[in-house]
MMTF fields as JSON, N, C-alpha, C and O atoms, coordinates in Angstrom:
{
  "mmtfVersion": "1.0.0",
  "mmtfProducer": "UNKNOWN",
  "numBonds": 383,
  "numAtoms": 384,
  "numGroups": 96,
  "numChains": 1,
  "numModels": 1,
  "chainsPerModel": [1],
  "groupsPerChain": [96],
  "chainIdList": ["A"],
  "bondAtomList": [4, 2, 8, 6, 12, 10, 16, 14, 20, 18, 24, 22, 28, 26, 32, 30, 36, 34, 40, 38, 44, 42, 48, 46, 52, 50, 56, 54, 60, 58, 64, 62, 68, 66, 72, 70, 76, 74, 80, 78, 84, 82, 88, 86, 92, 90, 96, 94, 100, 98, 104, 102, 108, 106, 112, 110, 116, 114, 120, 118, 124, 122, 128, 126, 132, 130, 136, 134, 140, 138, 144, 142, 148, 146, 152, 150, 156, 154, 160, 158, 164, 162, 168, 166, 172, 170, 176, 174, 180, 178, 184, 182, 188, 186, 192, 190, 196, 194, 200, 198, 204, 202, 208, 206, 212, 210, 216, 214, 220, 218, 224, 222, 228, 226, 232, 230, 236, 234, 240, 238, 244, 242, 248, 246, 252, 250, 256, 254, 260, 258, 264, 262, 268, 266, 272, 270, 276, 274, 280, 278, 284, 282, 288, 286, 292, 290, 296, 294, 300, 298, 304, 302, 308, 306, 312, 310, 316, 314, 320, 318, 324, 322, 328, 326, 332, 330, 336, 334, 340, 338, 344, 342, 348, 346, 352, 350, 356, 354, 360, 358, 364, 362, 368, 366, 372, 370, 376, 374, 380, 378],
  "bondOrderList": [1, 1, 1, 1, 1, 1, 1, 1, 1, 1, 1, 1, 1, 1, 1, 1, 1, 1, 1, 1, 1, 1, 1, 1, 1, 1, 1, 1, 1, 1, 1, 1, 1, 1, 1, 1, 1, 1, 1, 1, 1, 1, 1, 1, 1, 1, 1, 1, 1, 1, 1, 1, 1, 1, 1, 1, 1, 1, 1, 1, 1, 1, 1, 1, 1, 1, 1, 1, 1, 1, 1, 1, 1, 1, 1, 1, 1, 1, 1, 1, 1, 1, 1, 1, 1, 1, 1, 1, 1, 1, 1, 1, 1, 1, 1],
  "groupList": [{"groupName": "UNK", "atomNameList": ["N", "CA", "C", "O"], "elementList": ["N", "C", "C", "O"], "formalChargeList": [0, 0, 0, 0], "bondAtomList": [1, 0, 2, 1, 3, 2], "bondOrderList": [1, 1, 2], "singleLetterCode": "X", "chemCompType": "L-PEPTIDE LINKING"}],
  "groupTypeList": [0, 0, 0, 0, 0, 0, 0, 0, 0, 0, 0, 0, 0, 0, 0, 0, 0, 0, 0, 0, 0, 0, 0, 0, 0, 0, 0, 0, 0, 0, 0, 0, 0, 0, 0, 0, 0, 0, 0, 0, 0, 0, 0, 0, 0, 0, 0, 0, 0, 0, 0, 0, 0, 0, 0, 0, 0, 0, 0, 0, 0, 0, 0, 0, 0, 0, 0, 0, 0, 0, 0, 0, 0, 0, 0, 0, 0, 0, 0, 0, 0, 0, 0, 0, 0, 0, 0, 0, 0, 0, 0, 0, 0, 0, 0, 0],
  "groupIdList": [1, 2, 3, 4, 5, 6, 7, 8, 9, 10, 11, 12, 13, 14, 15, 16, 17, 18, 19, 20, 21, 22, 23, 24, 25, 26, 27, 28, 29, 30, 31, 32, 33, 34, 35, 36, 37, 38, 39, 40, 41, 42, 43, 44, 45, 46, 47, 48, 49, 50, 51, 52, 53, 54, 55, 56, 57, 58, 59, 60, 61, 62, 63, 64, 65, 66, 67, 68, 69, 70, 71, 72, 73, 74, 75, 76, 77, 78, 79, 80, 81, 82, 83, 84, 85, 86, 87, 88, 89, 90, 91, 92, 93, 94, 95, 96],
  "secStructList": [7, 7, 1, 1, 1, 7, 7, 7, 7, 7, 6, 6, 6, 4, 4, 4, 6, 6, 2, 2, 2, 2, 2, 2, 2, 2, 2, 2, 2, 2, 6, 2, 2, 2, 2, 2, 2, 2, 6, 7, 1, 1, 7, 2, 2, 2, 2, 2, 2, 2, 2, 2, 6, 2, 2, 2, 2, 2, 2, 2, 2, 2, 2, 2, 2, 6, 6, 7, 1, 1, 1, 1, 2, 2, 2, 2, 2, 2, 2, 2, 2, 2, 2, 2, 2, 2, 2, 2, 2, 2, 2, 2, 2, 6, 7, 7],
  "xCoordList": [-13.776, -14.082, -15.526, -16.528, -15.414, -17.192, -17.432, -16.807, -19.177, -20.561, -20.25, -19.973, -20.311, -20.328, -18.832, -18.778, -17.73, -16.085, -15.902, -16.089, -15.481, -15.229, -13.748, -13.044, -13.316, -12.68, -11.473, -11.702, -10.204, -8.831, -8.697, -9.046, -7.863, -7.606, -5.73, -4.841, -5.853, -4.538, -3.433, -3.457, -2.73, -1.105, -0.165, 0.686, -0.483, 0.841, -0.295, -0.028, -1.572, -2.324, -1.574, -1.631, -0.882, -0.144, 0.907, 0.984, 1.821, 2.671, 2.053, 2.799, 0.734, 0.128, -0.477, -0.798, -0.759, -1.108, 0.022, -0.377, 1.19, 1.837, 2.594, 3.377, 2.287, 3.184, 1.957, 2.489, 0.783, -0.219, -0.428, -1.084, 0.8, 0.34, 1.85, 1.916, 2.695, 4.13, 3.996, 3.954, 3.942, 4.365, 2.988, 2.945, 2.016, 0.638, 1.089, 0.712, 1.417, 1.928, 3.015, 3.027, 3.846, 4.856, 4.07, 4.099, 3.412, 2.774, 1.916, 1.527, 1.22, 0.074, 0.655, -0.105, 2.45, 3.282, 3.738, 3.756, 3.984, 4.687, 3.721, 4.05, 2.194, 1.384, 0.73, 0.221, 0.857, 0.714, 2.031, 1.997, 3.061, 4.016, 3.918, 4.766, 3.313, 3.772, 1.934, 1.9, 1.202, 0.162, 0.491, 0.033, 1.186, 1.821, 2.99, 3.372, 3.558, 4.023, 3.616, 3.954, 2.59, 1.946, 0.643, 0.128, 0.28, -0.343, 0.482, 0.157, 1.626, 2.197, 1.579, 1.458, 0.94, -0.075, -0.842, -0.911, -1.547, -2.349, -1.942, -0.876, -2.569, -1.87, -1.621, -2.285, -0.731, -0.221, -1.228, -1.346, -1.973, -2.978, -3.8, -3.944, -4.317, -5.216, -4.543, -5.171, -3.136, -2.543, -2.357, -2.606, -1.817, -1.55, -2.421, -2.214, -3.266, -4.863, -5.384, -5.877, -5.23, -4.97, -4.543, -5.257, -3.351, -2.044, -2.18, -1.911, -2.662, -2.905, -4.217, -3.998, -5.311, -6.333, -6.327, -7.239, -5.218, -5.337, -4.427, -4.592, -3.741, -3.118, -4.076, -4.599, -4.766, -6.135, -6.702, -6.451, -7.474, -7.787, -6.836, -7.313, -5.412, -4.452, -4.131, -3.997, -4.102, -3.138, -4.135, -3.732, -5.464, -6.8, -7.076, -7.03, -7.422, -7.424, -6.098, -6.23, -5.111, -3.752, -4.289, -4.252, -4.56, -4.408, -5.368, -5.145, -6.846, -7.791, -7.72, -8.251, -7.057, -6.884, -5.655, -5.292, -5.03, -3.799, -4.139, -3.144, -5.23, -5.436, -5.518, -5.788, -5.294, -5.892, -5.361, -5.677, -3.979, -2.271, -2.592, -3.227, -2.091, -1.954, -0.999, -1.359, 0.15, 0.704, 1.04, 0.317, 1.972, 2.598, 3.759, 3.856, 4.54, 5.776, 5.441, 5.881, 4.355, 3.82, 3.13, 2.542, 2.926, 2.187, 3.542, 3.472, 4.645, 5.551, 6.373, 6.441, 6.809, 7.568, 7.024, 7.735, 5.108, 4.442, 4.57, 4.836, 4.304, 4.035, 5.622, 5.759, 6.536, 7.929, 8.253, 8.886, 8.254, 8.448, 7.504, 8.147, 6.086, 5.475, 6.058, 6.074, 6.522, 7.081, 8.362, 8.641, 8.965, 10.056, 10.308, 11.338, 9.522, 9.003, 8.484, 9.066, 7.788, 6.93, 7.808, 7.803, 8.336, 10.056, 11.052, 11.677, 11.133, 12.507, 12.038, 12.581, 10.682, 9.964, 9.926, 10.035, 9.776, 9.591, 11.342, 11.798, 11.795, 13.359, 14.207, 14.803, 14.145, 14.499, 13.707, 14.265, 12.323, 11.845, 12.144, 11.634, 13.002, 13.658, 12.595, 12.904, 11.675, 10.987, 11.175, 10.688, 12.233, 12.832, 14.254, 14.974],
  "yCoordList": [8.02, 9.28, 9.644, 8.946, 11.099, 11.545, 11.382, 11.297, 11.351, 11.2, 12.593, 12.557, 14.145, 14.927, 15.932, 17.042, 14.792, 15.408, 14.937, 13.722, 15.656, 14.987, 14.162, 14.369, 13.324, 12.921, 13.704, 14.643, 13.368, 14.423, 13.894, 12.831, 15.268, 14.78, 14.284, 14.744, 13.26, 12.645, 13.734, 14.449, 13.605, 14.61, 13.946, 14.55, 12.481, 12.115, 11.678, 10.775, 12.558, 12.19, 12.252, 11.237, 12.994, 13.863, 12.741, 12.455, 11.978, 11.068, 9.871, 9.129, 9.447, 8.658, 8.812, 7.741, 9.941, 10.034, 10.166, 10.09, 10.326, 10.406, 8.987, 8.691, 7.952, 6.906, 6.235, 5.885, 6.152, 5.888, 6.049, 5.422, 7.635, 7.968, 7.396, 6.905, 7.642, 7.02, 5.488, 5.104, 4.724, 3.389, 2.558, 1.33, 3.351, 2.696, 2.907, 1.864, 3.352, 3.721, 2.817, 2.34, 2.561, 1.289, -0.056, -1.099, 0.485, -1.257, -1.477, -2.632, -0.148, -0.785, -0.659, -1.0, -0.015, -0.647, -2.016, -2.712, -2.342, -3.905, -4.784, -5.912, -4.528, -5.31, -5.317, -6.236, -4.392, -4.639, -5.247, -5.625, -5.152, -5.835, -7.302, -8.019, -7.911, -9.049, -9.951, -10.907, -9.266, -9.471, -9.313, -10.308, -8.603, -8.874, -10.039, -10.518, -10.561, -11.808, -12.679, -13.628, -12.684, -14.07, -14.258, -15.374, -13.441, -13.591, -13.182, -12.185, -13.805, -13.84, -14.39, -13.754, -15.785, -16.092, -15.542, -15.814, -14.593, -13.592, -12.744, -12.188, -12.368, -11.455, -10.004, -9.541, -9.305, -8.018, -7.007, -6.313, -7.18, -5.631, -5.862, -4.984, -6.888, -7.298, -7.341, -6.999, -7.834, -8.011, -6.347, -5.874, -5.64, -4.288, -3.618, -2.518, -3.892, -3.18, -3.473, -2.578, -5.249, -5.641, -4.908, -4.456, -4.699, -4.466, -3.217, -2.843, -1.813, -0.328, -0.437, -0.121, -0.784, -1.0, -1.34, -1.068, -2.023, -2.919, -1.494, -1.384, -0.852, 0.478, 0.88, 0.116, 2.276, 2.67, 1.929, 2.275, 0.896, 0.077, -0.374, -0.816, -0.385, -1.143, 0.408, 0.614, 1.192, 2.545, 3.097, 3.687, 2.99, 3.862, 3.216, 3.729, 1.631, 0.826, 0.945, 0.782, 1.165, 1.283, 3.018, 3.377, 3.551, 5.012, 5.205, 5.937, 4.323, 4.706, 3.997, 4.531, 2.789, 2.173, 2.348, 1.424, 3.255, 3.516, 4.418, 4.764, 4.782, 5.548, 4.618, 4.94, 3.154, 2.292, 1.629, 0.821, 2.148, 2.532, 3.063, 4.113, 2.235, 3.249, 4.199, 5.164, 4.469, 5.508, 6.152, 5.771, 7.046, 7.23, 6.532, 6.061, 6.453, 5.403, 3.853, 3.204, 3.24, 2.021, 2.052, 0.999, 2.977, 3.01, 2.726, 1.972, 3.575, 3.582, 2.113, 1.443, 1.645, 0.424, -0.514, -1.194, -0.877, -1.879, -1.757, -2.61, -0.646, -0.837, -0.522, -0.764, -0.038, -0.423, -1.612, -1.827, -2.72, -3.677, -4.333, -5.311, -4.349, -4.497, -4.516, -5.393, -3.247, -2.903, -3.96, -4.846, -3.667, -4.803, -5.984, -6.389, -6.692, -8.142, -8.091, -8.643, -7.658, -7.809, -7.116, -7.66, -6.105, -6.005, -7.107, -7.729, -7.284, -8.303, -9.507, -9.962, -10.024, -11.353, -11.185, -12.191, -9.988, -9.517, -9.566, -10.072, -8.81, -9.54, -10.945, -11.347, -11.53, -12.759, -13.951, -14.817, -13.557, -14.06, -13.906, -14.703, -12.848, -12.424, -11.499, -11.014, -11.343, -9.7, -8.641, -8.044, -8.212, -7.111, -7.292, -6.311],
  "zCoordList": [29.087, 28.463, 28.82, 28.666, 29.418, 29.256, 27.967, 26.909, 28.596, 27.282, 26.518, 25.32, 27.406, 26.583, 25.799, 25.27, 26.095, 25.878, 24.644, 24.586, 23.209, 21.98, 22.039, 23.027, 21.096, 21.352, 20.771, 20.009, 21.09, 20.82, 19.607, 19.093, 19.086, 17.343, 17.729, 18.445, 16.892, 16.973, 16.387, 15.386, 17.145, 16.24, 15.168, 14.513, 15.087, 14.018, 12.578, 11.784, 12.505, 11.283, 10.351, 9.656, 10.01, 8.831, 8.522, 7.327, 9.465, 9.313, 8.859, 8.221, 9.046, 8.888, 7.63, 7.116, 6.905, 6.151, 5.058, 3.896, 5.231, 4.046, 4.088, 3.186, 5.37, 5.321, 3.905, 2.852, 4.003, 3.403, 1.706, 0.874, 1.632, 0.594, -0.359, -1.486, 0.425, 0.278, -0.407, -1.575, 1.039, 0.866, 0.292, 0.215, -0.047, -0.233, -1.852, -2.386, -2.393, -3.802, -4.172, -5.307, -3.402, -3.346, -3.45, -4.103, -2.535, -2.776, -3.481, -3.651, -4.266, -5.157, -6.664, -7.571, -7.12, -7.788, -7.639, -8.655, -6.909, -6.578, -6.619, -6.984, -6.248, -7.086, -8.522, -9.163, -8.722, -10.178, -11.239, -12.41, -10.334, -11.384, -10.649, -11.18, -9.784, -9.224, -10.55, -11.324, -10.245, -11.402, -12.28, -12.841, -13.273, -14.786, -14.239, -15.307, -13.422, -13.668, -13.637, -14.345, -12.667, -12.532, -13.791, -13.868, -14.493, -15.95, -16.895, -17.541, -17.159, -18.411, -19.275, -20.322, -19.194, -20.096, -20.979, -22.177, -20.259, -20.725, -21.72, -21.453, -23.09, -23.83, -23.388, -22.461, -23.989, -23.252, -22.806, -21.796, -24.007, -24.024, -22.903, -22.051, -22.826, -21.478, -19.905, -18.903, -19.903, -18.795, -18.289, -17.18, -19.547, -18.947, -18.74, -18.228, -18.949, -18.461, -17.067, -16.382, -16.472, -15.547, -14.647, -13.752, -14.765, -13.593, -13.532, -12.39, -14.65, -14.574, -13.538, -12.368, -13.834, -12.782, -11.573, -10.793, -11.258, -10.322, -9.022, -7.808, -9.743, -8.677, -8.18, -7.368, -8.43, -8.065, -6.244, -5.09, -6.813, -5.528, -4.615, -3.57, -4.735, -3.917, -2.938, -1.731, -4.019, -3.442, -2.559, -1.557, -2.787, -1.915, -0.243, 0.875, -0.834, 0.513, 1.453, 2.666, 1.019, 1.931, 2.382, 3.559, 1.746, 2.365, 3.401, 4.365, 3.168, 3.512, 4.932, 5.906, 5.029, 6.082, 6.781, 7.509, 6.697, 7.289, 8.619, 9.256, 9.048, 10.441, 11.315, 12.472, 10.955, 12.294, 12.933, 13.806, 12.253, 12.691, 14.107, 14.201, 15.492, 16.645, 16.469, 17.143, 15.858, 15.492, 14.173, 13.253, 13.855, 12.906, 12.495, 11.362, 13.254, 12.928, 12.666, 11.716, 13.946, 12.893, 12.009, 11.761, 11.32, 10.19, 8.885, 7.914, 9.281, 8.532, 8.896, 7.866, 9.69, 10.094, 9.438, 8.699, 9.59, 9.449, 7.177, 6.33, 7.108, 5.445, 4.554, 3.355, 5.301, 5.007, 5.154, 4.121, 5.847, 5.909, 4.938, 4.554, 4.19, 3.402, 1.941, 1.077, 1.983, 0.557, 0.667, -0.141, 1.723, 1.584, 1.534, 0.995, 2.021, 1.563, 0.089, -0.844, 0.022, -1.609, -3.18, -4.284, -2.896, -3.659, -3.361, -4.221, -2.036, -2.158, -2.993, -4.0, -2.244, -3.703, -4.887, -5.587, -5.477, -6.611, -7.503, -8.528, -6.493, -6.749, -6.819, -7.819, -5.697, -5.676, -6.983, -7.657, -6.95, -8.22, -9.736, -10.524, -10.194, -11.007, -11.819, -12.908, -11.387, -11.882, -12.266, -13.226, -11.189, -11.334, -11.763, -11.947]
}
């Protein structure tokens, strides 16, 4: 690339951005319920305070890091398969 040529704006941002906003929401549900299982110990009021907090940061870092996705579709393949591992554990563990 020339010194003085900007660089091209990608075309599948938008896919990338809703795989982000989609499955980044999936997964920062599925961790907060995989954290209210693994602190059952913990009394309720505190655990659910836990696991409400704990969305926020899960759902932002997935969104925020989802451009570094070479595409749009691996953005979606890579964090579909995410959600699906971490639901199916969540399942097979009897969580859900």
């Amino acid at each position: 690339m020339k010194a003085g040529k900007p660089a091209p704006i990608q075309r599948d941002w938008a896919s990338k951005t809703l795989a982000g906003a989609v499955l980044g929401f999936a997964l920062a549900m599925g961790s907060s319920a995989l954290l209210a299982a693994l602190t059952d110990s913990v009394p309720l009021v505190t655990r659910s305070q836990l696991a409400m907090w704990l969305v926020p940061p899960v759902w932002l870092g997935v969104l925020g890091t989802v451009y570094f996705f070479g595409s749009g579709l691996r953005a979606w393949a890579w964090l579909g398969a995410a959600c699906a591992a971490l639901y199916g554990g969540l399942f097979l563990a009897g969580v859900l």
